[in-house]
C-alpha positions as CSV (number, residue, x, y, z in Angstrom):
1,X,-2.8,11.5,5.8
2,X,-1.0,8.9,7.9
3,X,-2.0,5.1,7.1
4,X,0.7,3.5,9.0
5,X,0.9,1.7,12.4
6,X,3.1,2.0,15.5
7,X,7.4,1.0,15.4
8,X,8.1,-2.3,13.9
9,X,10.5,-4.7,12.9
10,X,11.2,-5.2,8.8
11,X,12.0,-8.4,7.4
12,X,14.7,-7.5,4.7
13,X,17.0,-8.6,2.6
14,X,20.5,-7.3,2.8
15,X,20.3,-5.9,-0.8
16,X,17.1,-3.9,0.1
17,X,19.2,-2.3,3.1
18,X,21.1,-0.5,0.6
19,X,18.7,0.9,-1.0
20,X,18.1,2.6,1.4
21,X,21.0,4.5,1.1
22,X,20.2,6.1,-2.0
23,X,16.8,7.6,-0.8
24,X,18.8,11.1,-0.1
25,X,18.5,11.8,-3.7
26,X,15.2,10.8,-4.4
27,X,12.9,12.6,-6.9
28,X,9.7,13.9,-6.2
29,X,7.9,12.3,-9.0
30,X,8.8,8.7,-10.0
31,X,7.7,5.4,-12.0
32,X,8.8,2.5,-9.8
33,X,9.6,0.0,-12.1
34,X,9.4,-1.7,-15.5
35,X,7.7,-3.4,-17.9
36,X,9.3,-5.7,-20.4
37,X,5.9,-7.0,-22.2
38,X,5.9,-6.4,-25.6
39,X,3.3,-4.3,-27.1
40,X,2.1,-6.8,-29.4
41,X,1.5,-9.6,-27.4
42,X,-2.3,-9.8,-26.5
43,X,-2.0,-12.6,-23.7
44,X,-0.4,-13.6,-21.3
45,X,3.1,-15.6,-21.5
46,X,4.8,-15.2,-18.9
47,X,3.2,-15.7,-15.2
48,X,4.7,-12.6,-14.0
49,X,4.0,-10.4,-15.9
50,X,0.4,-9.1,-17.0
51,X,0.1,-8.4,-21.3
52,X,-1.9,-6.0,-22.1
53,X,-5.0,-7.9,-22.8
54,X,-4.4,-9.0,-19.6
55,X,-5.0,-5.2,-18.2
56,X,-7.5,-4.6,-21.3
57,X,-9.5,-7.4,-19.1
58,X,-8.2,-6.1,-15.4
59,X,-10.0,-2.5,-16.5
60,X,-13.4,-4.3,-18.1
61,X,-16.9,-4.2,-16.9
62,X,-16.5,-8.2,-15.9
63,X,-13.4,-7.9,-13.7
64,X,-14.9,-4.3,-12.4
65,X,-18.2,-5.6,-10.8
66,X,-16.1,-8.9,-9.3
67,X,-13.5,-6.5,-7.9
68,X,-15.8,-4.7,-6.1
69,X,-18.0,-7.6,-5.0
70,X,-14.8,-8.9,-3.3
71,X,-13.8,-5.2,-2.0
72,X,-17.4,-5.7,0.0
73,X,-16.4,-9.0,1.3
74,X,-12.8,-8.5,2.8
75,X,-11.5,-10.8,6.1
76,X,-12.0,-8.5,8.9
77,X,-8.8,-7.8,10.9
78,X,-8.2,-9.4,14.1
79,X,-7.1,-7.3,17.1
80,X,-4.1,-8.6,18.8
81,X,-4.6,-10.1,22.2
82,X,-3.7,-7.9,25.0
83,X,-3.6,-4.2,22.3
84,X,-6.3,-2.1,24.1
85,X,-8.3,0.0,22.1
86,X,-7.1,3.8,20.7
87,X,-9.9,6.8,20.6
88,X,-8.3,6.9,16.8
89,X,-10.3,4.3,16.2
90,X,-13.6,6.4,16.6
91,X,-12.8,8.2,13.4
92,X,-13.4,7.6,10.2
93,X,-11.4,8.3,6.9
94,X,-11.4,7.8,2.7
95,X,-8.6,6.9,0.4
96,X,-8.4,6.9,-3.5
97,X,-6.8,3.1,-4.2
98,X,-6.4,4.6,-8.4
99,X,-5.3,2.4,-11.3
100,X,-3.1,5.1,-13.4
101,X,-3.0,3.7,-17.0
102,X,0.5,5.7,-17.5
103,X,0.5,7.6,-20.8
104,X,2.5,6.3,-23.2
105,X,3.0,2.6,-22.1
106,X,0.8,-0.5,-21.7
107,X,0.6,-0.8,-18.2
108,X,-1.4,0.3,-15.0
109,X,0.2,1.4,-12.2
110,X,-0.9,2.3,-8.4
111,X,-1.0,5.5,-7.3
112,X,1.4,6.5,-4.0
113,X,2.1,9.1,-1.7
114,X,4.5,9.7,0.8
115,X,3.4,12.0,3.7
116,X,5.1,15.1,4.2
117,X,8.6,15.2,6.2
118,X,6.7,18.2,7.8
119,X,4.4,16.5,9.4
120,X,4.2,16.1,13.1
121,X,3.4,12.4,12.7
122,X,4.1,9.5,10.8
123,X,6.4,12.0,8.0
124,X,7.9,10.4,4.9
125,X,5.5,7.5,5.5
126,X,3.8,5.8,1.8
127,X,0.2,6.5,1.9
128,X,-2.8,6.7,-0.6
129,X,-3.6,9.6,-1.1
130,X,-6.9,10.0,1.1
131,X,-7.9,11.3,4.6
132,X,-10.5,12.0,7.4
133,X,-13.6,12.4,6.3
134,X,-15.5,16.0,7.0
135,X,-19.2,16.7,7.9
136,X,-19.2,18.2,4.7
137,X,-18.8,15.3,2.9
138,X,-21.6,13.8,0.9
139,X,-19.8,10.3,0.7
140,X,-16.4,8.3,1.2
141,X,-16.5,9.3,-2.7
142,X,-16.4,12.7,-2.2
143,X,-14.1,12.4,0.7
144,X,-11.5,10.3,-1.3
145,X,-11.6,13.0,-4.4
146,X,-11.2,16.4,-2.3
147,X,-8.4,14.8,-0.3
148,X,-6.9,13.8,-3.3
149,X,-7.5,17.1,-5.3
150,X,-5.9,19.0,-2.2
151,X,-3.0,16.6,-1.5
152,X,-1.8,16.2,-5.5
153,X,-3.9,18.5,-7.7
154,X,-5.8,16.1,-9.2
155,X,-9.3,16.9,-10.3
156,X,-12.4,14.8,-9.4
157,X,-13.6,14.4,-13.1
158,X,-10.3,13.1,-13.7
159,X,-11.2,9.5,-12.1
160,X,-13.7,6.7,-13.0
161,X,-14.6,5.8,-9.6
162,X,-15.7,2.0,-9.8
163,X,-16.9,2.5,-6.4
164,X,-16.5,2.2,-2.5
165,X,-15.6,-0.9,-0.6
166,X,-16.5,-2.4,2.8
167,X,-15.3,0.0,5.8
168,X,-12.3,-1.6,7.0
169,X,-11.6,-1.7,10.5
170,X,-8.0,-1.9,12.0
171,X,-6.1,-1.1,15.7
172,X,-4.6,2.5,16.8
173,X,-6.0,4.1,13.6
174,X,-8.7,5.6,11.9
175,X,-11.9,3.0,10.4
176,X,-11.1,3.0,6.4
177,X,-12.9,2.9,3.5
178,X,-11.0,2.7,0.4
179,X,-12.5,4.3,-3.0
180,X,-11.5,2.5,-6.0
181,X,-11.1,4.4,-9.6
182,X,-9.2,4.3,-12.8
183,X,-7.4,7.2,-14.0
184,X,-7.0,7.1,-17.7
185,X,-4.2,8.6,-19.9
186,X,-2.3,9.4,-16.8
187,X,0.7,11.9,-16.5
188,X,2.7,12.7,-13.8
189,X,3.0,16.8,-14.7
190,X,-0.6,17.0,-14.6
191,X,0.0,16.9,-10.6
192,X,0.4,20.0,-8.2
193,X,1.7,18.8,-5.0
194,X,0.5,20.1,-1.7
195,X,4.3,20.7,0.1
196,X,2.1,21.2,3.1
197,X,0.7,16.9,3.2
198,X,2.7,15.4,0.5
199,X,6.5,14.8,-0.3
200,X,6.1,13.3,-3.3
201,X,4.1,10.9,-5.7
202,X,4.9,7.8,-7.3
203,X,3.8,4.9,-8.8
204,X,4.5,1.3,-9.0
205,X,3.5,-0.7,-12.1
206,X,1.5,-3.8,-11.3
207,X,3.7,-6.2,-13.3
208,X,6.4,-5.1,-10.5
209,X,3.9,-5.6,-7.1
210,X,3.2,-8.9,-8.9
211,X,6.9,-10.2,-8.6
212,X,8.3,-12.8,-5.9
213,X,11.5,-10.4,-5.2
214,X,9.2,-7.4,-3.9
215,X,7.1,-9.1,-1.7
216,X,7.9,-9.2,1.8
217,X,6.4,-8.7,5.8
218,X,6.7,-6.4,8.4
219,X,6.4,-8.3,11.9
220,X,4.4,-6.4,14.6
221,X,5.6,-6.5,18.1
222,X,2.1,-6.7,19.4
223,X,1.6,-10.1,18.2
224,X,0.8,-9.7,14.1
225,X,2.0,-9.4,10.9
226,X,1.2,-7.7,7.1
227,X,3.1,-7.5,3.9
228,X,5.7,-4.9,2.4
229,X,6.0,-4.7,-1.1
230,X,9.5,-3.3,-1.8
231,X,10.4,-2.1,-5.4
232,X,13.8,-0.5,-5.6
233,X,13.9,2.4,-4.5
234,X,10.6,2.6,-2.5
235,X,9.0,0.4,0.3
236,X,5.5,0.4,0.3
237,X,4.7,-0.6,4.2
238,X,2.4,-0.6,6.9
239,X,-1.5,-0.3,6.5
240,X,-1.2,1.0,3.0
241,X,0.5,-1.9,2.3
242,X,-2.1,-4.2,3.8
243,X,-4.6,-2.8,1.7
244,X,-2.4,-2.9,-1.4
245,X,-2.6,-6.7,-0.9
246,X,-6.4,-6.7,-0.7
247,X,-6.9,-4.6,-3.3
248,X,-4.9,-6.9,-5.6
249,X,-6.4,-9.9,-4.0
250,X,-10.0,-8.2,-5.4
251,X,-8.3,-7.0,-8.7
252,X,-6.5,-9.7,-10.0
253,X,-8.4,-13.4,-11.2
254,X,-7.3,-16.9,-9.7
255,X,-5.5,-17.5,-12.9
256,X,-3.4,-13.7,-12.6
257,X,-2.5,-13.8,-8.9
258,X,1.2,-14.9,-8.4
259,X,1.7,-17.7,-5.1
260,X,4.2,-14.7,-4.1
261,X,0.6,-13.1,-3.1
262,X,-1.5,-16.7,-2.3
263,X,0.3,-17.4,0.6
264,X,-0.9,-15.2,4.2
265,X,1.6,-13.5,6.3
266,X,2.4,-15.5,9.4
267,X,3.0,-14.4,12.8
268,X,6.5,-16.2,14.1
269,X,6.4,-16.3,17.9
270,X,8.7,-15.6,19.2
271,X,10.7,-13.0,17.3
272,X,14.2,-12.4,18.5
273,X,16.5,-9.8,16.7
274,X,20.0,-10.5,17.4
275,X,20.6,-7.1,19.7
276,X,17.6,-8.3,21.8
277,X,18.9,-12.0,22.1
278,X,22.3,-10.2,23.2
279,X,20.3,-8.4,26.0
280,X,18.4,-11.5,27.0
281,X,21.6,-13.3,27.4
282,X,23.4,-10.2,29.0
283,X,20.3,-9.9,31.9
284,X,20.2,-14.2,32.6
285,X,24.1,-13.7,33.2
286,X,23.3,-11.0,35.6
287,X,21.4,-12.0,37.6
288,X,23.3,-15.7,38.1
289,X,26.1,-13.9,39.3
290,X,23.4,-11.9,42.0
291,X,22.4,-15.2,42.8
């Protein structure tokens, strides 16, 4: 399922332009990242990076119910002046936000898919795995877990669903509700891909999403703007990345979330690429000389 918006403009630095380049020989099942906290540490030492009594708390009871207490709470979305309203917007769709404790390794990652190149829309674009809901779903639960079984083979019973959040509702797409879950002892050959909806899965530790470098913004020609989280090689953009950051916003304590993630994503009016300031100045010099 496609949770991305319409054409914009990426804020990058030039080192994240080539990597680009090397998507052609991407995998189709990847770990984004690393983690370089030592097993036996128990807290926290460094303020990028998350111990693993940091996720031991993270995972709890405590930090589940707060979590989901902020997940019914989030800032609603304000429509850009002048963007009319999209019969998308009628509809109504799940997705599985999943905290993959990786097998092998003290960390939790998110779960990532990228929609199928084909597609007729939005192809190759990162999504949750997730989609429209059906009349026979019983819930946005059961919608989340049967999108997800059918996109990447993974079972139902195979995530601890902490529970749904507040429907989220956002211009020229569907209304969203995520589902929130934990899937323990995670491995990436338990997965059977659907060639049909998905190109491939990934995931991205949290220790890397937490880390000034991958944090970025993607600037919206109608008038807004939302994060990007890039972590070489992938880009996680668009509205999955918006609710990335409010998931991790609801996840993470006061005391865990990096200023990389504290500060909101401002709007810069106006916004002038370099080709476009060339046309401006090409069309002033034009019409002088009509003059």
């Amino acid at each position: 399922m496609s949770l991305t918006f319409v054409r914009s403009f990426v804020l990058l630095s030039p080192q994240l332009l080539k990597v680009g380049l090397k998507l052609l020989n991407r995998p189709v099942l990847c770990h984004l990242g690393t983690s370089s906290v030592p097993v036996s540490v128990p807290e926290q030492t460094d303020p990028l990076q998350l111990s693993p009594g940091n996720y031991k708390y993270l995972l709890g009871e405590e930090n589940r119910t707060k979590c989901m207490e902020k997940m019914h709470k989030l800032p609603v979305f304000k429509r850009p002046r002048g963007l009319p309203p999209s019969d998308h917007e009628k509809n109504f769709s799940s997705v599985l936000i999943a905290l993959c404790q990786e097998r092998g390794k003290d960390e939790v990652s998110l779960l990532y898919t990228r929609r199928s190149r084909n597609l007729r829309s939005h192809s190759l674009h990162p999504s949750f795995p997730g989609g429209r809901m059906e009349q026979n779903d019983a819930s946005y639960v059961a919608c989340a877990l049967r999108e997800t079984e059918e996109e990447i083979g993974l079972p139902g019973h195979r995530v601890q669903v902490w529970g749904e959040a507040m429907v989220i509702h956002l211009p020229r797409t569907s209304s969203i509700v995520p589902v929130v879950g934990v899937i323990p002892d995670f491995d990436m050959a338990e997965l059977r891909l659907n060639p049909d909806e998905v190109e491939e899965v990934f995931t991205v530790p949290l220790n890397s999403m937490i880390q000034p470098t991958a944090t970025r913004h993607t600037q919206f020609r109608s008038g807004y703007s939302i994060p990007v989280f890039a972590v070489e090689p992938r880009r996680v953009w668009g509205i999955t990345a918006y609710l990335t950051l409010l998931f991790l916003h609801s996840l993470l304590p006061a005391s865990l979330l990096p200023d990389c993630l504290r500060n909101s994503v401002q709007f810069v009016r106006p916004f002038k690429t370099p080709w476009l300031a060339a046309r401006n100045r090409n069309q002033v010099s034009d019409n002088s000389m009509r003059d």
